[in-house]
C-alpha positions in Angstrom: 0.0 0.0 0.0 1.4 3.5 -1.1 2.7 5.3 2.0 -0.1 7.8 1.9 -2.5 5.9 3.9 -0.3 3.8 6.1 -0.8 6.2 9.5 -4.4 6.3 9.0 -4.6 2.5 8.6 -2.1 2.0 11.9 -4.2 4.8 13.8 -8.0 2.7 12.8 -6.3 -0.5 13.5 -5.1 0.9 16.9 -8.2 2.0 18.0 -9.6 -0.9 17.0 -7.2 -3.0 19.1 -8.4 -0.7 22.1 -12.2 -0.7 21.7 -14.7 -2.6 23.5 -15.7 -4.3 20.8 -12.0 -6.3 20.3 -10.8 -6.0 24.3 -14.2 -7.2 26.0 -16.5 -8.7 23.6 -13.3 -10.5 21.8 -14.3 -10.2 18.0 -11.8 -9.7 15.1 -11.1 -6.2 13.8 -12.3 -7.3 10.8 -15.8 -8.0 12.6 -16.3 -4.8 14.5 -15.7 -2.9 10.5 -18.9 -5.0 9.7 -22.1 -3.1 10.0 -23.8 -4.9 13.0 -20.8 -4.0 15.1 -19.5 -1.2 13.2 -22.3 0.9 15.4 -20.8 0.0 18.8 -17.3 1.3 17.7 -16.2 4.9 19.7 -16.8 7.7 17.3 -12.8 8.0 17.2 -12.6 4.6 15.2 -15.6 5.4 13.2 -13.7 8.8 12.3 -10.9 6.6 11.4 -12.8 4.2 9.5 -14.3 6.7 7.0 -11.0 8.5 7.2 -9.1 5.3 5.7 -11.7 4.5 3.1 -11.7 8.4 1.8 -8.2 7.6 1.9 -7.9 4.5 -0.6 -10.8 5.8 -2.4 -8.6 9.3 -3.2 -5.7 7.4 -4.2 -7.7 6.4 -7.7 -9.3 9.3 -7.9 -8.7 11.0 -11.1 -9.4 14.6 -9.8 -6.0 14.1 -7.7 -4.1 12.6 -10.0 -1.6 16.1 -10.0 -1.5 17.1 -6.4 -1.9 13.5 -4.8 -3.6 12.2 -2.2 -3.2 14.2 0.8 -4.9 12.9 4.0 -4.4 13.7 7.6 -1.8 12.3 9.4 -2.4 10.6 12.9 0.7 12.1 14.3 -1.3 15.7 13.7 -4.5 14.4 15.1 -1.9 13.6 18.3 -0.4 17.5 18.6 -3.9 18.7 18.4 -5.6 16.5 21.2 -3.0 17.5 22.9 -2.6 21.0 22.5 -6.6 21.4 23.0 -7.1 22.9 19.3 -10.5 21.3 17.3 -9.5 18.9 14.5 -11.8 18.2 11.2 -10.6 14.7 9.6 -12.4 16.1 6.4 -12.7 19.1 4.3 -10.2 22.1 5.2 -9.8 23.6 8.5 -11.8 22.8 11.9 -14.7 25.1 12.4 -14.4 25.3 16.2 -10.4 25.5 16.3 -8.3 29.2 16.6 -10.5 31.3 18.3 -9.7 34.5 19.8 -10.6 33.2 23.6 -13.4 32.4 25.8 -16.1 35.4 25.6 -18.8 35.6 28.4 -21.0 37.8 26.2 -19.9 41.0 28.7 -16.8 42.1 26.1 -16.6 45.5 24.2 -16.5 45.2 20.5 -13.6 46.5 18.9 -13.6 49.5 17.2 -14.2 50.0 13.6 -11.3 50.9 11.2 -13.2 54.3 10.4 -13.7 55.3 13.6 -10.2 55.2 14.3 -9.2 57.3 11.2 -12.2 59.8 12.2 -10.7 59.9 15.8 -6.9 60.6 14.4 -8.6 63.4 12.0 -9.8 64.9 14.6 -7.0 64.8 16.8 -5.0 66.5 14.2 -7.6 69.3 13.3 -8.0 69.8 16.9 -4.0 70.3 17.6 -3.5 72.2 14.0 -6.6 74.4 15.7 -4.7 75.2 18.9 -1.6 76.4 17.1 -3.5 78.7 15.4 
């Protein structure tokens, strides 16, 4: 298997090692992938799953035939559980993660870029005023 996919594969089959599904009930990896099972599996392996199969299926898609196939690697999904930032297996960038902060609804909107320019303007007629 190309080396595009291989993190994703050892990242599903990791969390497939430490689900409930291999550890307690003892079924095969390749029985909790099966739809009866495939339902009990955490929504981390599920993520995985469709991850992986977006995976293979990009790596015969025609459409990325010139920039390749370019899926998320497990070692990035890692730095951002750790770090606390959101992370979005799919599609571009997380929609929850880089905010500016925790707002309680209390803060003061920043100023508008005109109101800042009217404010200087003023400063400035007011002190060319004075000299006068």
């Amino acid at each position: 298997m190309p080396s595009s996919c291989k993190e994703i594969r050892a990242a599903l089959a990791q969390c497939l090692q430490e689900s409930e599904c291999v550890m307690v009930h003892r079924n095969s990896a390749a029985d909790c992938l099966r739809p009866p099972l495939a339902d009990t599996l955490p929504t981390q392996c599920q993520q995985f799953k469709r991850a992986f199969g977006d995976c293979r299926r990009g790596m015969i898609d025609m459409r990325k035939r010139f920039r390749g196939n370019q899926p998320i690697t497990f070692q990035k999904l890692q730095e951002t559980e750790q770090s606390g930032d959101g992370y979005q297996l799919y599609a571009g960038k997380s929609a929850f993660a880089g905010g500016k902060g925790v707002t309680d609804g209390n803060n003061s909107a920043e100023p508008d870029w005109r109101e800042l320019e009217n404010q200087k303007y003023r400063e400035q007629a007011a002190a060319g005023a004075d000299k006068k």
